[in-house]
N, CA and C atoms as a LAMMPS dump frame, in Angstrom:
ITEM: TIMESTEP
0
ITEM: NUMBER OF ATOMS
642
ITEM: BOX BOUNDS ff ff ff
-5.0000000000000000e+02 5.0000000000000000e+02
-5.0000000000000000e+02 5.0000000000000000e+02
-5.0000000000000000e+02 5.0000000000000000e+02
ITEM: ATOMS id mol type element x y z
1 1 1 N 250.181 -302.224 162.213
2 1 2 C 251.075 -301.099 162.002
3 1 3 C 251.157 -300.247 163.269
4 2 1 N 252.521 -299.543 163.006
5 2 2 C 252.597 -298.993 164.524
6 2 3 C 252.343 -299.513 166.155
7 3 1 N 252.15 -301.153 166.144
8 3 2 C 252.239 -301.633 167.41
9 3 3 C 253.229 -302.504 167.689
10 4 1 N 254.339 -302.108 166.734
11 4 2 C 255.425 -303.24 167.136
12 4 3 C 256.296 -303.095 168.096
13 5 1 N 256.649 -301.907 168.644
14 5 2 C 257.304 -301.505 170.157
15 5 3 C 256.588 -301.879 171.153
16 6 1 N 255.268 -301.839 171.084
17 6 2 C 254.416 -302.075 172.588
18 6 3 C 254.147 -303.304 172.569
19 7 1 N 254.59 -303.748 173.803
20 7 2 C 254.421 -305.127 174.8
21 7 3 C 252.56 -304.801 175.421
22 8 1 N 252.472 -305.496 175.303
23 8 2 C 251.443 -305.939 175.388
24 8 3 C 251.133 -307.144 176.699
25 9 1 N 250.509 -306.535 177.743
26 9 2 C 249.905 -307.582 178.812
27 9 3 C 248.541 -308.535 178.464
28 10 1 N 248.477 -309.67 178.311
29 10 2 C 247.209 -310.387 178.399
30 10 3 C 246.129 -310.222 179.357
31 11 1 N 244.887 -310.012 179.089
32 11 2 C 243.596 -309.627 180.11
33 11 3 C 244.144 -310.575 180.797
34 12 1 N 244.25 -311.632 180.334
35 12 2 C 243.935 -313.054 181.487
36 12 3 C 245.578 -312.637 182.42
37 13 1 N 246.462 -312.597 182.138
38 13 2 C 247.817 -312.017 182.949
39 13 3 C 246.919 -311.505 183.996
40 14 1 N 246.651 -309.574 183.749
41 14 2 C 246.129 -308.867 183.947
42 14 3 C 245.289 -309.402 185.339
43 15 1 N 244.06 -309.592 184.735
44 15 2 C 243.625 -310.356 185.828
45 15 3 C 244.207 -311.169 187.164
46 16 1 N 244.851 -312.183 186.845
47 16 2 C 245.532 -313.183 187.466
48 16 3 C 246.826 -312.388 188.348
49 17 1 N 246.783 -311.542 188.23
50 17 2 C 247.778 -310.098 189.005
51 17 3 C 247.237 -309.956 190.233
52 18 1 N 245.933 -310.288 190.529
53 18 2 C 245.454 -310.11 191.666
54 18 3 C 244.736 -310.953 192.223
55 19 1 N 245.15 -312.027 192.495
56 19 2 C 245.125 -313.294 192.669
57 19 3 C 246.278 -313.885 193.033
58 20 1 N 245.702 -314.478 194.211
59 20 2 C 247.251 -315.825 194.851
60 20 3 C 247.666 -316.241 193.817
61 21 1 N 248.92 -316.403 193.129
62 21 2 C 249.817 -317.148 192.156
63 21 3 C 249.16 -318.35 192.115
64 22 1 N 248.774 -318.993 191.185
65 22 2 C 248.592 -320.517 191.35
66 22 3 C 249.768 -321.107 190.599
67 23 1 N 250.392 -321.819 191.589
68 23 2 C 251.529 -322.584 191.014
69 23 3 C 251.684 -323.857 190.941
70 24 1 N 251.186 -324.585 189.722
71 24 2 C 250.656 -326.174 189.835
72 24 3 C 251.469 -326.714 190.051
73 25 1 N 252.955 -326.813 190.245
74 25 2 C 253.761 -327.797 190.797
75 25 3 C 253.229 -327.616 192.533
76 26 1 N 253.785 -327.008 193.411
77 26 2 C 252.955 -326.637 194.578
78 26 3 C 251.725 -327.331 194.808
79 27 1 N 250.925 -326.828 193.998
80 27 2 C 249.499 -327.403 194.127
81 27 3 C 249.271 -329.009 193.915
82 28 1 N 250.157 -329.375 193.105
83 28 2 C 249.483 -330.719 191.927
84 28 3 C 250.349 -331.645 193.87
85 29 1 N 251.772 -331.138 194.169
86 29 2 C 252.426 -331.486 195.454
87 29 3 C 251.358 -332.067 196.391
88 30 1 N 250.803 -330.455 196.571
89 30 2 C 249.917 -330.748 198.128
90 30 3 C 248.796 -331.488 197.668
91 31 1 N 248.108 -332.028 196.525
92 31 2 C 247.021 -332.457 196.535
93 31 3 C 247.571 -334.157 196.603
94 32 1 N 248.535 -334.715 196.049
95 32 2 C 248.821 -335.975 195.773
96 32 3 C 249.686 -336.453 197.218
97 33 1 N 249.749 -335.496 198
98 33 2 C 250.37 -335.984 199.638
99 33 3 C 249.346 -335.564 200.636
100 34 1 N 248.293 -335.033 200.251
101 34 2 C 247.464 -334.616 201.67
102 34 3 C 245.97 -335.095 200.987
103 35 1 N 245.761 -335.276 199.659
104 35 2 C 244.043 -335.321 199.525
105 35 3 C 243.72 -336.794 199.134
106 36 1 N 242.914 -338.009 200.097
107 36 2 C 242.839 -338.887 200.147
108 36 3 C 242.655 -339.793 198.378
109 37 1 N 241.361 -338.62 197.44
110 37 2 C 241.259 -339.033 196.331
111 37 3 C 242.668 -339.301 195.306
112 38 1 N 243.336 -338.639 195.808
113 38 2 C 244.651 -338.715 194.971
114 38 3 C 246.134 -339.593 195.485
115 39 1 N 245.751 -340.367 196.228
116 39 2 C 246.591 -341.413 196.695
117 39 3 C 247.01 -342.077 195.942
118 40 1 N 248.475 -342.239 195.866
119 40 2 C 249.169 -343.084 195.254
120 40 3 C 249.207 -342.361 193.537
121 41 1 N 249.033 -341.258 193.357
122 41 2 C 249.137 -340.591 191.829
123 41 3 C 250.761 -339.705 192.461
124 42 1 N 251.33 -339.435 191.412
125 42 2 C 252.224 -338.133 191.301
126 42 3 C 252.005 -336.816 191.204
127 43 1 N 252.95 -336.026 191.563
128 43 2 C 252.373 -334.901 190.983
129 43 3 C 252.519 -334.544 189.647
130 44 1 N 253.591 -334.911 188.756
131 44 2 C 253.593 -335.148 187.066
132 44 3 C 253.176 -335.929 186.438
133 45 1 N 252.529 -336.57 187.266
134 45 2 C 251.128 -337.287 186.291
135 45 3 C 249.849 -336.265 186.775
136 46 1 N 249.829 -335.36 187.636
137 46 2 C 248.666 -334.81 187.958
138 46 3 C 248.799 -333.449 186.45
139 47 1 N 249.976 -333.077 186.436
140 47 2 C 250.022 -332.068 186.031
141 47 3 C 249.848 -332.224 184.439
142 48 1 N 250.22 -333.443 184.253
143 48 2 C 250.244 -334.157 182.524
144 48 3 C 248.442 -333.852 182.246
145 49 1 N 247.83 -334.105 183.501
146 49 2 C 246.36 -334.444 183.073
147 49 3 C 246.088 -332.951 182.935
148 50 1 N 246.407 -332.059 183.606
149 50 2 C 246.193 -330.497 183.737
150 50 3 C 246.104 -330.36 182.212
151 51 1 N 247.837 -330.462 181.63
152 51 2 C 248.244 -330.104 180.316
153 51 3 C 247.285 -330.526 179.529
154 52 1 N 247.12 -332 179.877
155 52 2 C 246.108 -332.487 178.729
156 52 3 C 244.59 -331.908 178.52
157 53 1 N 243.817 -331.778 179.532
158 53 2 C 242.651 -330.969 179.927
159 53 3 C 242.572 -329.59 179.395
160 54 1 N 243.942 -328.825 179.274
161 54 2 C 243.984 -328.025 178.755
162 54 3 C 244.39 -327.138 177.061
163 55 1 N 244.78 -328.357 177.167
164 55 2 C 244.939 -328.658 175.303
165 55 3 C 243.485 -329.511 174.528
166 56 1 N 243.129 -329.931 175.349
167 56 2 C 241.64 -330.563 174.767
168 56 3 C 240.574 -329.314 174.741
169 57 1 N 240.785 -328.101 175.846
170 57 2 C 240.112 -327.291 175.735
171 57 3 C 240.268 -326.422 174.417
172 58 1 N 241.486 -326.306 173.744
173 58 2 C 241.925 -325.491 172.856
174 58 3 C 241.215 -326.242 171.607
175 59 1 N 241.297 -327.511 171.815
176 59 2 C 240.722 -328.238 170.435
177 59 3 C 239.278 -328.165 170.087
178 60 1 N 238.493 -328.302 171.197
179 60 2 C 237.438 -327.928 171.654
180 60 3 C 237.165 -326.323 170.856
181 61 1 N 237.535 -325.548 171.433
182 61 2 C 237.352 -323.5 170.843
183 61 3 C 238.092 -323.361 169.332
184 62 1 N 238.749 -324.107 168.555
185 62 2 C 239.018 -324.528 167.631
186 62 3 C 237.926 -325.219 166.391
187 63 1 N 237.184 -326.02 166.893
188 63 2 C 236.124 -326.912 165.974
189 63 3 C 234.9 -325.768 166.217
190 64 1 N 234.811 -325.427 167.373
191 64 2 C 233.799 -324.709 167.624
192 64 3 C 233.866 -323.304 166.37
193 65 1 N 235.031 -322.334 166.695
194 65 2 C 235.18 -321.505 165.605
195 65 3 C 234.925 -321.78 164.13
196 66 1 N 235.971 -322.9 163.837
197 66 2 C 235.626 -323.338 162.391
198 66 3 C 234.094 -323.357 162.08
199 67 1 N 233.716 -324.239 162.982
200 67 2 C 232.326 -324.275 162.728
201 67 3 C 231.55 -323.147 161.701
202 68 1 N 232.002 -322.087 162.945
203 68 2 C 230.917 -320.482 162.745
204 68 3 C 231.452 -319.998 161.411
205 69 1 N 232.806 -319.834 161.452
206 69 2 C 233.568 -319.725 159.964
207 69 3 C 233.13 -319.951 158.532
208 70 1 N 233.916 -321.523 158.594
209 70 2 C 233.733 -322.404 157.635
210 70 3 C 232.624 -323.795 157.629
211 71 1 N 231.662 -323.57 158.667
212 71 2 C 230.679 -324.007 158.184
213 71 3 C 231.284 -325.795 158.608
214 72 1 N 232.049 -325.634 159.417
215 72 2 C 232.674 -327.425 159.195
216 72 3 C 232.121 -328.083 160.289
217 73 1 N 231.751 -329.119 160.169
218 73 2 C 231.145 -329.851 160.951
219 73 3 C 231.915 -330.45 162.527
220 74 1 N 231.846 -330.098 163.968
221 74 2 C 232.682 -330.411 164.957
222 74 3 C 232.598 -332.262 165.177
223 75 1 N 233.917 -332.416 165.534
224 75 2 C 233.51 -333.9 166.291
225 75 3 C 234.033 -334.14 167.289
226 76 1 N 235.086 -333.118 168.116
227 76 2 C 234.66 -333.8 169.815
228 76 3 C 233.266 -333.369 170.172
229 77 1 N 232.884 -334.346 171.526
230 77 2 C 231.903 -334.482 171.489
231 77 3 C 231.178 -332.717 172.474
232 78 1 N 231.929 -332.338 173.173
233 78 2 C 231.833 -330.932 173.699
234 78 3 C 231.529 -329.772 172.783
235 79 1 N 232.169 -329.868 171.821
236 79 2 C 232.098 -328.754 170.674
237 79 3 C 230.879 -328.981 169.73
238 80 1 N 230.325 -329.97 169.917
239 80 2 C 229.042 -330.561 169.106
240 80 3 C 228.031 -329.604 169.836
241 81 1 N 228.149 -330.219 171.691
242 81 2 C 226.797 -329.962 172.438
243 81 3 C 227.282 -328.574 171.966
244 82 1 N 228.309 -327.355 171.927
245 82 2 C 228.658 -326.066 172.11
246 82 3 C 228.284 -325.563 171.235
247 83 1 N 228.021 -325.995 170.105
248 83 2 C 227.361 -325.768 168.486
249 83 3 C 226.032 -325.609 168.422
250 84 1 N 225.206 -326.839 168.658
251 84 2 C 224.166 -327.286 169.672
252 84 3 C 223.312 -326.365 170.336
253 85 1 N 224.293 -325.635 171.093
254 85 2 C 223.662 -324.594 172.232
255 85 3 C 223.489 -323.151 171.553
256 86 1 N 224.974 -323.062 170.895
257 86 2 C 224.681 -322.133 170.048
258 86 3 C 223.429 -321.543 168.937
259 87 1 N 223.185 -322.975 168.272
260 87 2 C 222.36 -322.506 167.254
261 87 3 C 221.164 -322.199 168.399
262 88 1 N 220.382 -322.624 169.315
263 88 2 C 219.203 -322.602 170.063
264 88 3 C 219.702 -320.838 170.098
265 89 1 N 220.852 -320.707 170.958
266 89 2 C 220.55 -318.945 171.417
267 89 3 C 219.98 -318.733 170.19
268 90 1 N 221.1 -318.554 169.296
269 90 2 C 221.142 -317.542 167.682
270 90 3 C 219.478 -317.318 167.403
271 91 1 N 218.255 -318.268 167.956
272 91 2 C 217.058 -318.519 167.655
273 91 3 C 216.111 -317.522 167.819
274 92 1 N 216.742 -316.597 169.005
275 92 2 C 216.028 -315.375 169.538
276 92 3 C 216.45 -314.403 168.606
277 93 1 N 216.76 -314.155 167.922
278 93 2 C 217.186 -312.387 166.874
279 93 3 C 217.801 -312.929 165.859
280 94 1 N 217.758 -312.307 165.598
281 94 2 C 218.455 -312.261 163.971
282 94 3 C 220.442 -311.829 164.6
283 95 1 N 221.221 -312.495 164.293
284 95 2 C 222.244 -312.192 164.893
285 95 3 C 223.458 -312.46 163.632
286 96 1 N 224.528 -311.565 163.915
287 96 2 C 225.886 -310.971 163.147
288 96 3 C 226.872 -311.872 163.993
289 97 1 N 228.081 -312.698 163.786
290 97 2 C 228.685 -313.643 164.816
291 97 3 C 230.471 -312.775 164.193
292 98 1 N 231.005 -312.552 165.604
293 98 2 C 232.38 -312.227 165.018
294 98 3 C 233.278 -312.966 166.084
295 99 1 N 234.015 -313.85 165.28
296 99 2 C 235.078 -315.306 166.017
297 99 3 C 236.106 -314.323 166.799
298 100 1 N 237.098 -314.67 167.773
299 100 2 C 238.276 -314.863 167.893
300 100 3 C 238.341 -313.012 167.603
301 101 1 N 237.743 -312.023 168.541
302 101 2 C 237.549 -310.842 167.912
303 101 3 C 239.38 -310.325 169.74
304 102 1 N 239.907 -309.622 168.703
305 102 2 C 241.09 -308.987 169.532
306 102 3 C 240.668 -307.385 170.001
307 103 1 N 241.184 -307.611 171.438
308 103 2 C 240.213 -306.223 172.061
309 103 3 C 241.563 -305.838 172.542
310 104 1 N 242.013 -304.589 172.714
311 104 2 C 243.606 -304.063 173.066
312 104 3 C 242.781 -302.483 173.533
313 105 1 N 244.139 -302.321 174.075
314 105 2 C 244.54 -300.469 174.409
315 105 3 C 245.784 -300.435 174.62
316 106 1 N 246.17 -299.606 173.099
317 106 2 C 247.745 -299.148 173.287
318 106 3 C 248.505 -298.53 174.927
319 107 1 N 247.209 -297.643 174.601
320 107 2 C 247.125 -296.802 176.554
321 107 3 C 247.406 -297.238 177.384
322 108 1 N 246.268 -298.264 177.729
323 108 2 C 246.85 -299.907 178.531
324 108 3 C 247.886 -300.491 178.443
325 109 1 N 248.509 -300.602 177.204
326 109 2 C 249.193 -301.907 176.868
327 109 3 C 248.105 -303.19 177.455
328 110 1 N 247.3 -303.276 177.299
329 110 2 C 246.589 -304.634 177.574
330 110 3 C 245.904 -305.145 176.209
331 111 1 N 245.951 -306.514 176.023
332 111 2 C 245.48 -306.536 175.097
333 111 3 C 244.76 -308.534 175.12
334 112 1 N 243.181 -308.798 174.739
335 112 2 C 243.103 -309.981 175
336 112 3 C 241.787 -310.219 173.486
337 113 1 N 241.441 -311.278 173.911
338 113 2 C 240.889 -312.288 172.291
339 113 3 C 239.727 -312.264 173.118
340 114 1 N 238.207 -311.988 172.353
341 114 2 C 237.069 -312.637 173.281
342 114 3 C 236.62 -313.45 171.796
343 115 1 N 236.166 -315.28 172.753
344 115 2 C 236.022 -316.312 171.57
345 115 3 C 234.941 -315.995 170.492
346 116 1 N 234.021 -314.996 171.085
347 116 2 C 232.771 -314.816 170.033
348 116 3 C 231.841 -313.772 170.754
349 117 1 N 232.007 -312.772 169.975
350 117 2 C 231.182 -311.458 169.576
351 117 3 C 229.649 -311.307 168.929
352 118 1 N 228.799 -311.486 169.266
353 118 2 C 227.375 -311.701 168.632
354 118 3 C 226.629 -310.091 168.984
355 119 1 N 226.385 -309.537 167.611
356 119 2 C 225.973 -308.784 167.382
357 119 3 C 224.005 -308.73 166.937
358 120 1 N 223.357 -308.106 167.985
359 120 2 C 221.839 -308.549 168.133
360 120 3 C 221.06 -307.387 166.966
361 121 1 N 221.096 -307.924 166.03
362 121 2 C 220.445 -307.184 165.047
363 121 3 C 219.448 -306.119 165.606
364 122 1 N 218.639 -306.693 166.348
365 122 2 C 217.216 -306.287 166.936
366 122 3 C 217.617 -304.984 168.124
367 123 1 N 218.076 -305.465 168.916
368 123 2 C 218.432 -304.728 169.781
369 123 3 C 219.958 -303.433 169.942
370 124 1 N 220.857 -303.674 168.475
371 124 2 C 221.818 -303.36 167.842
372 124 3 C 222.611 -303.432 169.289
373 125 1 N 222.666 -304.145 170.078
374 125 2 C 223.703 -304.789 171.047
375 125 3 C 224.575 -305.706 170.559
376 126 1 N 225.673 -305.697 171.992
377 126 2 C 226.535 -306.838 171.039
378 126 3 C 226.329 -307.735 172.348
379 127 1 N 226.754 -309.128 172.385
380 127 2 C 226.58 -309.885 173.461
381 127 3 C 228.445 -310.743 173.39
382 128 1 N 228.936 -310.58 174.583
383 128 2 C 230.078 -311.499 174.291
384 128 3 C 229.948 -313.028 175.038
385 129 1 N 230.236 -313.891 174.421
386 129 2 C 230.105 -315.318 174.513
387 129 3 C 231.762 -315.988 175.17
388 130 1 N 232.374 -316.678 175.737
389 130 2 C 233.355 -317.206 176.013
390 130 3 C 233.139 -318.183 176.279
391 131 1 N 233.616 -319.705 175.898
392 131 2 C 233.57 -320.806 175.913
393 131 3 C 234.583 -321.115 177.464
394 132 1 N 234.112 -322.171 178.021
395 132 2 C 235.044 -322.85 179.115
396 132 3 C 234.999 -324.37 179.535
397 133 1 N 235.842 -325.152 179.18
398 133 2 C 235.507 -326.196 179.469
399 133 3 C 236.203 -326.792 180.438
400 134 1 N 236.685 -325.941 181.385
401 134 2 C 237.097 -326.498 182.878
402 134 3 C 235.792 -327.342 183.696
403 135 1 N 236.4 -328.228 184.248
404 135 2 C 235.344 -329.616 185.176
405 135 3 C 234.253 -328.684 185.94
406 136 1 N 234.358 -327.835 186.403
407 136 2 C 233.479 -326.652 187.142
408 136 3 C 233.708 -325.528 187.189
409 137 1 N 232.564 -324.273 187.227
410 137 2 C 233.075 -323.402 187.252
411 137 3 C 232.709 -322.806 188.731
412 138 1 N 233.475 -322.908 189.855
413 138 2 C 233.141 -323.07 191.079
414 138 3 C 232.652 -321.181 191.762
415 139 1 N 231.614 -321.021 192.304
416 139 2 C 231.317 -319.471 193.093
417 139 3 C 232.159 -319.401 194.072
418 140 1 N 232.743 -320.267 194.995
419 140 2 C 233.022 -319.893 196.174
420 140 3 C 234.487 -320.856 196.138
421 141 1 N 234.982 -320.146 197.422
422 141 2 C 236.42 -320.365 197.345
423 141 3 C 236.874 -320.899 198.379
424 142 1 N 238.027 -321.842 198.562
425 142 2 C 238.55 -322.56 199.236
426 142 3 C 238.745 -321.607 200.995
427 143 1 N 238.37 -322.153 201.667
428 143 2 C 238.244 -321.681 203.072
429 143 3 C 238.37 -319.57 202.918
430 144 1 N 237.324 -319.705 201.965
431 144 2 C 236.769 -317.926 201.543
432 144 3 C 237.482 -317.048 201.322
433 145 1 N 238.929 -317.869 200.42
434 145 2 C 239.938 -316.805 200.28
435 145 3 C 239.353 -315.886 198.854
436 146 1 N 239.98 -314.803 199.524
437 146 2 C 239.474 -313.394 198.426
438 146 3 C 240.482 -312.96 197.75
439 147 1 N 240.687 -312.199 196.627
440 147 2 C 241.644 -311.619 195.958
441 147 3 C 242.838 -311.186 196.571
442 148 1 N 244.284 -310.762 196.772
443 148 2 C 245.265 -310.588 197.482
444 148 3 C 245.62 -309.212 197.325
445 149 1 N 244.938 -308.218 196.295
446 149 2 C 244.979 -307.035 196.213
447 149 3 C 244.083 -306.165 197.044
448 150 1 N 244.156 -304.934 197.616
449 150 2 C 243.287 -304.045 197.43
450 150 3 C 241.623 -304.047 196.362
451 151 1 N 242.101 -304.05 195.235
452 151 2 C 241.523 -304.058 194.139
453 151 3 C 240.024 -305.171 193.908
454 152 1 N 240.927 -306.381 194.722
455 152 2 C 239.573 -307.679 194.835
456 152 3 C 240.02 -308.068 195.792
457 153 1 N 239.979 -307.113 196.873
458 153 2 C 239.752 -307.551 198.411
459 153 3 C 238.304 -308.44 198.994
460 154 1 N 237.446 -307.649 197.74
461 154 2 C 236.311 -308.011 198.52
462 154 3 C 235.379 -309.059 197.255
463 155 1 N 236.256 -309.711 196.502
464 155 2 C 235.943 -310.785 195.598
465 155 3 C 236.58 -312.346 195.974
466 156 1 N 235.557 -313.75 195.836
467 156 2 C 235.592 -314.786 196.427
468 156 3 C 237.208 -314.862 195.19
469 157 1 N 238.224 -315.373 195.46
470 157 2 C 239.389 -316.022 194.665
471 157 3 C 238.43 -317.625 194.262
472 158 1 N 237.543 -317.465 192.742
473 158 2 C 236.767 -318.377 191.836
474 158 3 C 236.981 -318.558 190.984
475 159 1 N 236.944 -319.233 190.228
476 159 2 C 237.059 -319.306 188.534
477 159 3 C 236.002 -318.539 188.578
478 160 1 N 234.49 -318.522 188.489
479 160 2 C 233.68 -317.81 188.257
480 160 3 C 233.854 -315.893 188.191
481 161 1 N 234.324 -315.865 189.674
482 161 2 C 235.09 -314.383 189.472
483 161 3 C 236.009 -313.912 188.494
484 162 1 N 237.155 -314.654 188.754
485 162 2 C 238.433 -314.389 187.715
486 162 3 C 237.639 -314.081 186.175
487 163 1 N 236.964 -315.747 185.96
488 163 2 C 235.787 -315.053 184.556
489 163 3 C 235.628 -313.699 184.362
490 164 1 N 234.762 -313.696 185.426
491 164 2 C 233.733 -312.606 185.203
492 164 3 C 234.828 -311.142 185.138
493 165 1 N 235.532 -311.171 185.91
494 165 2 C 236.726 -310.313 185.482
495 165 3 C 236.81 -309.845 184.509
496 166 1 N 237.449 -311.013 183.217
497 166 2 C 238.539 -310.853 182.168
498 166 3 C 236.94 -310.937 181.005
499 167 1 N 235.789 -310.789 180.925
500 167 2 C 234.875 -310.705 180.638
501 167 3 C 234.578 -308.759 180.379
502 168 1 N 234.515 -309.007 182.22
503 168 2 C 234.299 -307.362 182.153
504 168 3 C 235.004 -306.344 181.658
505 169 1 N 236.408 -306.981 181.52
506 169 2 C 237.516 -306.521 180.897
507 169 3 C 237.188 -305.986 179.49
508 170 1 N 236.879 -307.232 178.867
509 170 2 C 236.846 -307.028 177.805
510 170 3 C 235.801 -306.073 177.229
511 171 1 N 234.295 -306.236 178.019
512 171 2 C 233.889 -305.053 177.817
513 171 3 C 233.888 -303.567 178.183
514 172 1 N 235.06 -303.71 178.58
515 172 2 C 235.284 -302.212 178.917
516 172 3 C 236.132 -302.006 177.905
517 173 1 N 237.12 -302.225 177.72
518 173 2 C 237.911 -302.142 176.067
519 173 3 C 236.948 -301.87 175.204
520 174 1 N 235.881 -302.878 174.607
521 174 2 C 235.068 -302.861 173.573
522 174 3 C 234.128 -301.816 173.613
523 175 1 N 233.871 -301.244 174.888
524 175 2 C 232.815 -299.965 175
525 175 3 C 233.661 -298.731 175.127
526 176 1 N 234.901 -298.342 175.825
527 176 2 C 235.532 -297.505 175.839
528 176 3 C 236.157 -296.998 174.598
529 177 1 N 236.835 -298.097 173.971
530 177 2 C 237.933 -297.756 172.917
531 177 3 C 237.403 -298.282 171.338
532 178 1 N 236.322 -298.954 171.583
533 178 2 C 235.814 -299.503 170.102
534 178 3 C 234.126 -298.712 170.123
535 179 1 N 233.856 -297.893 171.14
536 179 2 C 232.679 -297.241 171.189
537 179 3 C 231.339 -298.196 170.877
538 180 1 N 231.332 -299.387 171.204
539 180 2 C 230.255 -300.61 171.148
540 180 3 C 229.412 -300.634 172.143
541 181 1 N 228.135 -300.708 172.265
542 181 2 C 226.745 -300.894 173.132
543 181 3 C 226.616 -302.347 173.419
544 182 1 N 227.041 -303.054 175.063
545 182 2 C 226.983 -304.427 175.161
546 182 3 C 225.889 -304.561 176.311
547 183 1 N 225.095 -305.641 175.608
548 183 2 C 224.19 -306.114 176.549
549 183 3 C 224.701 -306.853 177.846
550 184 1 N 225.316 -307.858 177.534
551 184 2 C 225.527 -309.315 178.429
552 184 3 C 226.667 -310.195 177.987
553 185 1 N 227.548 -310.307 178.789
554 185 2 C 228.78 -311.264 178.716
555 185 3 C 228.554 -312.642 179.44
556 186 1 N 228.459 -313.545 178.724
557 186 2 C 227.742 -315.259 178.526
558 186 3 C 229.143 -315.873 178.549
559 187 1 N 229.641 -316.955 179.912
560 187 2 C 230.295 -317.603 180.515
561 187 3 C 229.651 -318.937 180.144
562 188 1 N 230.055 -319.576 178.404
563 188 2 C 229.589 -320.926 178.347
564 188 3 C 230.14 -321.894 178.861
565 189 1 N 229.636 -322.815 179.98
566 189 2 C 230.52 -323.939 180.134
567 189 3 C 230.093 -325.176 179.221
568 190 1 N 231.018 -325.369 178.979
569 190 2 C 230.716 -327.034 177.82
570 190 3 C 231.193 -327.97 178.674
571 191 1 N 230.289 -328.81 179.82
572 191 2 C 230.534 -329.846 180.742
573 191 3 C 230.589 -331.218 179.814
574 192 1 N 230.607 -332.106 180.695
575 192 2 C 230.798 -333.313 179.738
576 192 3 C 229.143 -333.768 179.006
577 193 1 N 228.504 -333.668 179.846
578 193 2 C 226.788 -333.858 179.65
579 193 3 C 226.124 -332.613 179.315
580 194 1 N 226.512 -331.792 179.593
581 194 2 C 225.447 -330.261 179.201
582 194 3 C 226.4 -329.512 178.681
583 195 1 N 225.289 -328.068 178.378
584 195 2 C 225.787 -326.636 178.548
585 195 3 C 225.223 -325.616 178.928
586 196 1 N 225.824 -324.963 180.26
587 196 2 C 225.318 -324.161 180.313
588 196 3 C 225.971 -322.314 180.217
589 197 1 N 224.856 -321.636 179.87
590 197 2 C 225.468 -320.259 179.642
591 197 3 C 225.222 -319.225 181.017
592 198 1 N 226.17 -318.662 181.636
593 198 2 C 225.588 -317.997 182.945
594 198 3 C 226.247 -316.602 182.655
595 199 1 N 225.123 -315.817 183.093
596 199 2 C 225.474 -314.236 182.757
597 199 3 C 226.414 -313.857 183.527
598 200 1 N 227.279 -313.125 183.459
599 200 2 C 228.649 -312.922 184.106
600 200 3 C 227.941 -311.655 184.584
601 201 1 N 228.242 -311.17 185.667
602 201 2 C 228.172 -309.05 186.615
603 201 3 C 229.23 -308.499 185.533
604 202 1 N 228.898 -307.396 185.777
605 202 2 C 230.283 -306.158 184.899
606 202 3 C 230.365 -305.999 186.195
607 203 1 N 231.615 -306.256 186.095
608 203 2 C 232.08 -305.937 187.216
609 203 3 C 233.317 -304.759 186.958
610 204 1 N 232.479 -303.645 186.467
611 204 2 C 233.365 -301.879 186.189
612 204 3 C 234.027 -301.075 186.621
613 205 1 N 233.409 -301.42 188.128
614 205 2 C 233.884 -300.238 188.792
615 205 3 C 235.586 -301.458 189.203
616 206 1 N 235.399 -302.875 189.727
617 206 2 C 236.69 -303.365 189.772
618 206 3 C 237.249 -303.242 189.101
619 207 1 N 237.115 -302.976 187.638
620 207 2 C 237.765 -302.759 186.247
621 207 3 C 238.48 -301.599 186.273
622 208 1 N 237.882 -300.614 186.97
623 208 2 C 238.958 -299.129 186.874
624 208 3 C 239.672 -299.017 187.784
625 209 1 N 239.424 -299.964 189.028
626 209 2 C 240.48 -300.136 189.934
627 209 3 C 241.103 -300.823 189.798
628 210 1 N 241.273 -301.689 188.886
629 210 2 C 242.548 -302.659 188.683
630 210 3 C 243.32 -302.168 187.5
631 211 1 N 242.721 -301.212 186.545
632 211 2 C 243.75 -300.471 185.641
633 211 3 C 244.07 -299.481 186.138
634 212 1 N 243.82 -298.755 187.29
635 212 2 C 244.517 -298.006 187.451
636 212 3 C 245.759 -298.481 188.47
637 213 1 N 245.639 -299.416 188.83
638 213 2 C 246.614 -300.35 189.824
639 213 3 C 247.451 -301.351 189.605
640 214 1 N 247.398 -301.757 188.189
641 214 2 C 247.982 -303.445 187.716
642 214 3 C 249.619 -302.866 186.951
């Protein structure tokens, strides 16, 4: 009620505002004419695999949810180990799990989904969890390019960053505007063989410089 006039920007948009455009036609181009591993591929077959990689990820955060939900049993094999990993954390506290939780500011107009909210009985913290099942989640950046703003001038242009970003994002929404106490924002990667969970920085103070700038 009352949010049907406001447009609404996505964290992940948001984010990605300050950052070189990645434009996979461009990209999928220069990799299948200049990078030896990709000889003799297209670039719309590069980009089919993108699509596909990225719709497997959705199926993936899908079984995983149900899971926590409805209790249903996952069967790709990623969402198993992600289940897997899950129950081990849950092992430390007594813990409250909230799926697919929507974090907004009218104020903002920003508004984004974090995959899972875990609330630490013990410590009455909340911990946010985000699933990722990109091939790596790389620290450092292609010949050390940094953000293209002001704002993340002085951040590596990473998946790991960008993460940790739209992470910090979210807990600043969830502590500002939902008045919530957060411990730690957990960057799960679900690789093909493991999982691992890596604590993301709040990165806050970039957070108020990019809302006050985006």
């Amino acid at each position: 009620e009352g949010h049907e006039e406001i447009e609404f920007t996505s964290v992940t948009t948001c984010i990605a505002e300050f950052f070189e455009k990645f434009d996979k036609n461009t990209v999928a181009y220069k990799l299948v004419t200049t990078i030896p591993k990709y000889k003799g591929r297209t670039a719309e077959d590069l980009i089919s695999e993108w699509d596909a990689a990225a719709n497997y990820g959705t199926a993936v955060h899908k079984e995983i949810e149900d899971y926590i939900k409805l209790k249903k049993t996952p069967e790709i094999d990623r969402a198993i180990a992600g289940v897997d990993w899950l129950n081990k954390y849950l092992q430390k506290s007594d813990h409250e799990l909230f799926t697919e939780v929507i974090v907004y500011s009218e104020e903002l107009k920003i508004a984004g989904t974090v995959d899972l909210l875990v609330f630490d009985k013990t410590s009455k913290k909340y911990n946010i969890l985000d699933w990722k099942t990109s091939k790596a989640i790389k620290t450092d950046s292609y010949k050390m390019k940094t953000g293209n703003r002001p704002e993340t001038a002085d951040l590596l242009d990473c998946k790991f960053n960008h993460y940790a970003l739209q992470l910090s994002l979210y807990r600043y929404l969830l502590e500002k505007k939902n008045n919530l106490e957060l411990d730690d924002q957990l960057i799960v990667h679900l690789d093909n063989n493991s999982v691992h969970g890596y604590i993301a920085p709040y990165l806050e103070d970039h957070i108020v410089s990019i809302l006050k700038n985006y």
